[in-house]
C-alpha positions in Angstrom: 0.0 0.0 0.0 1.9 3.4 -0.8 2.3 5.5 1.8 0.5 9.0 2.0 2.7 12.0 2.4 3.2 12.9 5.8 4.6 16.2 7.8 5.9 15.4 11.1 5.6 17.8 14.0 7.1 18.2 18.0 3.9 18.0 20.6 4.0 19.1 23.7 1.4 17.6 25.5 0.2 17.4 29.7 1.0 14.0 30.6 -2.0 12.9 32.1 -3.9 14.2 28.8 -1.1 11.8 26.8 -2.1 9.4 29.3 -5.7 9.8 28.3 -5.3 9.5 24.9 -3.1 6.6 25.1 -5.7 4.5 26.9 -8.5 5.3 24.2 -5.8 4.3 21.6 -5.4 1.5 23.0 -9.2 1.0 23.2 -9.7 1.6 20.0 -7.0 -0.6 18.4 -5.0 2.5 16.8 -1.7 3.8 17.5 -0.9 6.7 19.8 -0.3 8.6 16.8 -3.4 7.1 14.6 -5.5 7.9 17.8 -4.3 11.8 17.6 -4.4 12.3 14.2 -8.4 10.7 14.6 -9.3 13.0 17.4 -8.2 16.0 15.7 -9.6 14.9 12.5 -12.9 14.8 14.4 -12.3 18.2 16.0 -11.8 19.9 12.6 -15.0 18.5 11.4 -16.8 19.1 14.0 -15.9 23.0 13.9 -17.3 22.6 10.3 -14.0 22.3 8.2 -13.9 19.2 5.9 -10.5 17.6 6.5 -9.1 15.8 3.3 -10.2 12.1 3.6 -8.2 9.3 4.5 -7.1 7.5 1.8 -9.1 4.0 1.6 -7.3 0.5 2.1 -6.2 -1.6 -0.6 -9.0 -3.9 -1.7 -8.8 -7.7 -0.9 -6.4 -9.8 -3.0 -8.7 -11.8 -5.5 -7.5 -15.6 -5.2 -9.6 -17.0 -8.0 -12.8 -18.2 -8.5 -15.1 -19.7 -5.0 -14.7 -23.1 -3.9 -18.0 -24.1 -2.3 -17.9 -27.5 -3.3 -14.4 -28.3 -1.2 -15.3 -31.6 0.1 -15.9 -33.5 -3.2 
């Protein structure tokens, strides 16, 4: 999957608020970084800017035709 362009930044960030956000992360199955990048995402569009949308996963690999008959 090709990467999208990226721009990285320093944070400085309260610790119990890193703390926070760590814990939904790892709720949420996402990264510490994923999990920002998410809330602030939903902060933007919430204040009623459209951020550009995250590019979508590659589709599944197609292996062939269906087997349903597999025990014949």
């Amino acid at each position: 999957m090709p990467r999208r362009e990226t721009k990285a930044f320093l944070l400085r960030i309260d610790p119990q608020v890193l703390a926070a956000v760590q814990q939904l992360a790892d709720a949420e199955l996402r990264s510490l970084n994923g999990q920002i990048e998410y809330l602030l995402r939903e902060a933007v569009r919430r204040r009623g800017r459209k951020p550009p949308p995250k590019p979508d996963p590659d589709p599944p690999a197609d292996d062939g035709p269906a087997r349903s008959n597999l025990g014949k």
